[in-house]
N, C-alpha and C positions, 0 to 999 in steps of 0.2 A: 576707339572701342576697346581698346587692350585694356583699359582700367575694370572697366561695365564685367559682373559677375555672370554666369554662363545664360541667369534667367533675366538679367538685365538687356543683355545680346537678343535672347531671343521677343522680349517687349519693341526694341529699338525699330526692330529688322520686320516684325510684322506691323508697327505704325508707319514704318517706309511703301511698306508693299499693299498697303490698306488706302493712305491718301496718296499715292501714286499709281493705283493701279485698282488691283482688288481680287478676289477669285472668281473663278470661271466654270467649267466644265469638269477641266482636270485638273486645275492651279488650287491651292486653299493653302492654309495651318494646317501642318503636319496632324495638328491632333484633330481638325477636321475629317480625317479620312477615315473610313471604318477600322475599329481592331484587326479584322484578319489582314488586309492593306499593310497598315503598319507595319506590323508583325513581318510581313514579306521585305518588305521594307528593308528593315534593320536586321533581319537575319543574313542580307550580301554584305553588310556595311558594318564594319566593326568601329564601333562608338567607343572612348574611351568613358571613365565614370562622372566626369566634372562637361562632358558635350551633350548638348540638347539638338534634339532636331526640328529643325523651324518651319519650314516650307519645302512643299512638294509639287513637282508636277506629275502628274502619273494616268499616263495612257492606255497602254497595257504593261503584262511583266515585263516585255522586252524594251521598253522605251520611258522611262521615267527619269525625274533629276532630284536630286536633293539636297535641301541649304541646312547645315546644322553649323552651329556655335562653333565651328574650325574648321570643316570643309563641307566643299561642295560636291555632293556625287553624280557623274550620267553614269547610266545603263542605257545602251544603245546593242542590241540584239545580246551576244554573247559579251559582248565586251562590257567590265565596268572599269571607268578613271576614278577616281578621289582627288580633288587636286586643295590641299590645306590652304587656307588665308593667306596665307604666308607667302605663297606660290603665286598667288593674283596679282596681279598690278592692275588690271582694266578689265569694263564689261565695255565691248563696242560691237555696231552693227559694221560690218564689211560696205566699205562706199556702195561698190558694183551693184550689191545685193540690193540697198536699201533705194539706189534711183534706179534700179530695175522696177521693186514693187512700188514705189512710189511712183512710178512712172503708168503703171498699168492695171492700180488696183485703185477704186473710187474710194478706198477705204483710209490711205493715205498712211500714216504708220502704223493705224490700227492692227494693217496686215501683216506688217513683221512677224515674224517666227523664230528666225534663225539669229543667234546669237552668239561673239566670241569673244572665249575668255583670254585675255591677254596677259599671258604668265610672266614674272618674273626675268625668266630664264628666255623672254623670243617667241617663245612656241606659242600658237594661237589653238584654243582646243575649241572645236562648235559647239553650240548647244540648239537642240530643237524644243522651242517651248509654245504653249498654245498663244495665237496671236490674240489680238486686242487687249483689253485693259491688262489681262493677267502677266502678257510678255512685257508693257510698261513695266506694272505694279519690279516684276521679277528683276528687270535690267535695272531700275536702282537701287532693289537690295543689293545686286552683284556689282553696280559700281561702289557705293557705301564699303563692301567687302571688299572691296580693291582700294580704295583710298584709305581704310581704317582699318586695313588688314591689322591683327598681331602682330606686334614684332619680337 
């Protein structure tokens, strides 16, 4: 994807999350979301001029994630990460997690939520995102982002 121009990135990453998945409640196209939304949005998250913002989940202020053309942002209460393309190696569900809820939800992966991003660098960061199709759709934009990261 390093070659694909920032509006190219963001067509690739919403046909990924469209026939894989799709939006939901709080999952959509960034430009889906109302302007004042937005707006909130990108006033934590400082964008450079050539990055677009692609996809959002967004619960309330304190709990939302965001995929743009070069990073991915959580807001998880007080706290926000950015963690750049670059940073990613993997989007994976945690074994334990995933044959816990496999194990006790008739929903089977639908029920997923939790998701982690598999850094570069070891580190694994969570992500809570709405389960059923939108947490598909979402894990392989983020794997995509991890395999095609920029380099």
């Amino acid at each position: 994807m390093t070659s694909l121009s920032p509006q190219g990135k963001v067509e690739r990453l919403l046909r990924i999350f469209e026939r894989t998945g799709g939006e939901g409640q709080w999952t959509r196209a960034f430009e889906r979301f109302p302007d004042a939304l937005r707006t909130r949005m990108l006033e934590q998250v400082p964008i450079a001029l050539d990055e677009l913002p692609v996809l959002a989940h967004f619960e309330d202020e304190a709990r939302w994630t965001l995929i743009t053309t070069d990073k991915v942002v959580i807001r998880r209460g007080e706290h926000t990460r950015a963690l750049r393309w670059t940073e990613i190696a993997d989007a994976t569900v945690d074994t334990g997690y995933a044959s816990a809820m496999l194990g006790s939800h008739s929903r089977g992966k639908l029920a997923l939520s939790q998701l982690s991003l598999v850094c570069v660098s070891g580190e694994r960061v969570a992500v809570e995102l709405e389960a059923g199709p939108p947490f598909i759709g979402l894990w392989n934009v983020l794997k995509t982002v991890g395999n095609l990261r920029a380099g």
